[in-house]
C-alpha positions as CSV (number, residue, x, y, z in Angstrom):
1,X,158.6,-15.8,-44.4
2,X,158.0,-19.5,-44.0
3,X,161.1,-21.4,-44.3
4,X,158.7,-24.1,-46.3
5,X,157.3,-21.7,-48.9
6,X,161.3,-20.8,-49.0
7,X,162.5,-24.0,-49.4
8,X,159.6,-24.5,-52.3
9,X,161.0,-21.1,-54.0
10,X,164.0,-22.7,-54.2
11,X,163.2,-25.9,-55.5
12,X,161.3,-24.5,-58.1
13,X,164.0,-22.1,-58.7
14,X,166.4,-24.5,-59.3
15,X,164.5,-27.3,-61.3
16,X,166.1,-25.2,-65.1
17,X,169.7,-26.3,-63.5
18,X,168.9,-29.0,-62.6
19,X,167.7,-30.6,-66.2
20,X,170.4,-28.8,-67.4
21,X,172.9,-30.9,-65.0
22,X,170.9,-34.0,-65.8
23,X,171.6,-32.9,-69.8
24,X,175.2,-32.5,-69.1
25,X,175.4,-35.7,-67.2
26,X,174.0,-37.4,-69.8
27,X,175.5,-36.0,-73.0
28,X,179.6,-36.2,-71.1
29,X,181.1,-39.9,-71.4
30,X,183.1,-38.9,-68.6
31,X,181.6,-36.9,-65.4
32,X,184.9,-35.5,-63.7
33,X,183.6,-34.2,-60.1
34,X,186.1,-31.2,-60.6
35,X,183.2,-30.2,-63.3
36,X,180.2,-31.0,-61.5
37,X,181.6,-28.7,-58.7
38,X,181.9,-25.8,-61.0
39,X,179.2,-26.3,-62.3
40,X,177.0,-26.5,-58.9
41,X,179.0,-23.3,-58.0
42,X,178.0,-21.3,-61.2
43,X,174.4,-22.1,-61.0
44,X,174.3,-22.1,-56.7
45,X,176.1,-18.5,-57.0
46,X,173.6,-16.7,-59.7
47,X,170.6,-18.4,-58.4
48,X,171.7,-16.7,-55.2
49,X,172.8,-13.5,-56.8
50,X,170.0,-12.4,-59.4
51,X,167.1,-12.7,-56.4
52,X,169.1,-10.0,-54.6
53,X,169.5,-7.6,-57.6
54,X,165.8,-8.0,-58.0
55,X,164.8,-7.5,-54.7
56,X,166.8,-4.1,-54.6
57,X,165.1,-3.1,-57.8
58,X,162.1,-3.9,-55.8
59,X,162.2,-2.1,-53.3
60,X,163.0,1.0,-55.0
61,X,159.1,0.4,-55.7
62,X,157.4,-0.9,-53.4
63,X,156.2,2.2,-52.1
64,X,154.1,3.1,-55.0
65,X,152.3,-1.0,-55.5
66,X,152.3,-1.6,-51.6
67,X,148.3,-1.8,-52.1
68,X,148.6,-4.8,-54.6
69,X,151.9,-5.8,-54.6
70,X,150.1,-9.4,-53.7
71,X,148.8,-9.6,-56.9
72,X,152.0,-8.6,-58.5
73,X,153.7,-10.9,-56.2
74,X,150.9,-13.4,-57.8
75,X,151.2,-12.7,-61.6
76,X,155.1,-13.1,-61.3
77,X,155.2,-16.2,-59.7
78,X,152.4,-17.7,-61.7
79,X,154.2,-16.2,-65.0
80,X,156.7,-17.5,-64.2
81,X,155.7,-21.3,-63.2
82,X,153.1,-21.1,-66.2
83,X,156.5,-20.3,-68.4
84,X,157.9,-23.3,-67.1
85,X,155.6,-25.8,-68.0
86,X,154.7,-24.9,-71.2
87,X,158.4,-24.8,-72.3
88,X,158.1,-28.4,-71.8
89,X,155.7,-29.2,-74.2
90,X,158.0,-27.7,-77.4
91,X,160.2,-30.5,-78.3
92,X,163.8,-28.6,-77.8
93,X,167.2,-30.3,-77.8
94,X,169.4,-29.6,-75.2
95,X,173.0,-28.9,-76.3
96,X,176.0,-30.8,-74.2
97,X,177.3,-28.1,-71.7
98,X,181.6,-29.2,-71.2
99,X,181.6,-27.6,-68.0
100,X,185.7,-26.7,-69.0
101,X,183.9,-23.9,-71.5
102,X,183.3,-21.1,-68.7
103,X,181.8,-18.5,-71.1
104,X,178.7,-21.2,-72.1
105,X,178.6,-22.0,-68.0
106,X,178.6,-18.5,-67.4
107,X,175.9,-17.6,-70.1
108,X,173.6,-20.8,-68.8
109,X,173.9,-19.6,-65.4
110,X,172.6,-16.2,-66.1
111,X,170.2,-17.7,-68.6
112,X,168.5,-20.1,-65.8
113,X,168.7,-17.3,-63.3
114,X,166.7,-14.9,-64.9
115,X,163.6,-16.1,-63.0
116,X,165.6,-16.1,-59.7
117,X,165.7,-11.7,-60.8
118,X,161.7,-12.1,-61.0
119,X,161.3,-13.9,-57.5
120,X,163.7,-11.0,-55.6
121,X,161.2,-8.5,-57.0
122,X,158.8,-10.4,-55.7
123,X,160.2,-10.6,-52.1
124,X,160.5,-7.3,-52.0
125,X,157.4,-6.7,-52.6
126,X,156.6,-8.6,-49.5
127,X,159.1,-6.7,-47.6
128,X,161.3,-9.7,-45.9
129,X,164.5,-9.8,-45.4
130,X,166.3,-11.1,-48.5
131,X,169.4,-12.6,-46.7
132,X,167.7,-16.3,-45.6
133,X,166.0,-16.8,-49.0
134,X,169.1,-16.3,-51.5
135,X,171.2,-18.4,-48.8
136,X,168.8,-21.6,-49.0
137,X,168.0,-20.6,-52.9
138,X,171.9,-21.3,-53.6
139,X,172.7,-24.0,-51.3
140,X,169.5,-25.8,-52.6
141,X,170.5,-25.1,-56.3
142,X,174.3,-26.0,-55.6
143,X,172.9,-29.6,-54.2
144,X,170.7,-30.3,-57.1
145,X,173.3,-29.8,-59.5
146,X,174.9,-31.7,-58.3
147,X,172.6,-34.2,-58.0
148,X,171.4,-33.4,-61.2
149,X,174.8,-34.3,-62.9
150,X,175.0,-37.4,-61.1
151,X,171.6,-38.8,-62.7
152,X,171.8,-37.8,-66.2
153,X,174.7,-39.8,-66.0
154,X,173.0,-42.7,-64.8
155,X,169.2,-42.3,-65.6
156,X,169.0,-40.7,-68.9
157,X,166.3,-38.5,-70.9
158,X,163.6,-39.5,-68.2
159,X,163.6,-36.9,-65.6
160,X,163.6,-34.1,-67.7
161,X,160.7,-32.3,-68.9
162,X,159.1,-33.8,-66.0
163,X,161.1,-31.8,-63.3
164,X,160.2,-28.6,-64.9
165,X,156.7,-29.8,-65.0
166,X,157.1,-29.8,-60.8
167,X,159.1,-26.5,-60.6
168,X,156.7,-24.6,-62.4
169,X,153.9,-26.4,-61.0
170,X,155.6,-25.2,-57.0
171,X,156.2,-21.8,-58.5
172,X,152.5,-21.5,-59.1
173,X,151.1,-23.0,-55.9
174,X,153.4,-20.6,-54.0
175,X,152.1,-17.7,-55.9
176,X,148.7,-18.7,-55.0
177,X,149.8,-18.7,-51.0
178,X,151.2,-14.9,-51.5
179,X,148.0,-14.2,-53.0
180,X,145.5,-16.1,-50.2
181,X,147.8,-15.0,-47.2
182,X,147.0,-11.2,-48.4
183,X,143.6,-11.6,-49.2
């Protein structure tokens, strides 16, 4: 698989954590780096993790969609990025995460991984190796946490419900590639 369209997987992949950073960094009168780390490390390490319990779960049926896994390949990805941009047109509030309360970090970082489960099926589907993927998904989720904590504590409400806009936007378009690379 292209490292590019990998790269883009995990961008989009990783645009929920960061807004969430970005909410945290805004809503916390005092970023401590101690928090942004675990933080980065919570999100990095699910966003890593859930891809390879979905790709195993794949794989177990591959065999019996191998003739269209493309278009379910397709549908996920587009389900997925179509997902993401319509959540940004309700008007939701996004609660302060203290990164000190490990059982909310730990139920946000399942909760923005849950597509990360939907893309592993999806590689599986296109039999590659899962290995390269969840390594660049979680280093690239790890860094925009980061990142993301560091703006919303500069930059405010702006970026927001205009990164998701771009991560489902990139979740779509690379949907669309599975789909005109098989075709």
């Amino acid at each position: 698989m292209n490292v590019w369209v990998v790269l883009g997987l995990a961008v989009g992949l990783a645009m929920d954590c960061f807004s969430v950073a970005i909410a945290t960094g805004i809503g916390l009168k005092r970023l401590q780096d101690i928090h942004v780390l675990k933080m980065a490390m919570f999100f990095g390490g699910f966003q890593a993790f859930m891809p390879v319990i979905g790709w195993l779960a794949g794989s177990t049926l591959r065999d019996y969609i191998a003739t269209y896994d493309h278009w379910v390949a397709f549908g996920l990805l587009t389900a997925i990025g179509g997902k993401m941009i319509w959540e940004t047109r309700a008007e939701k509030k996004m609660a302060t995460l203290n990164p000190e309360n490990t059982g909310l970090l730990l139920l946000l970082a399942i909760g923005t991984s849950i597509d990360a489960l939907v893309v592993g099926v999806s590689l599986s589907f296109l039999d590659v190796s899962i290995v390269i993927p969840v390594l660049i998904i979680g280093a690239v989720t790890f860094v925009l946490t980061i990142a993301g904590a560091y703006i919303g504590g500069r930059m405010g409400h702006w970026f927001e419900g205009r990164i998701e806009i771009l991560g489902g936007v990139v979740m779509i378009l690379i949907g669309l590639k599975i789909l005109l690379d098989h075709l």
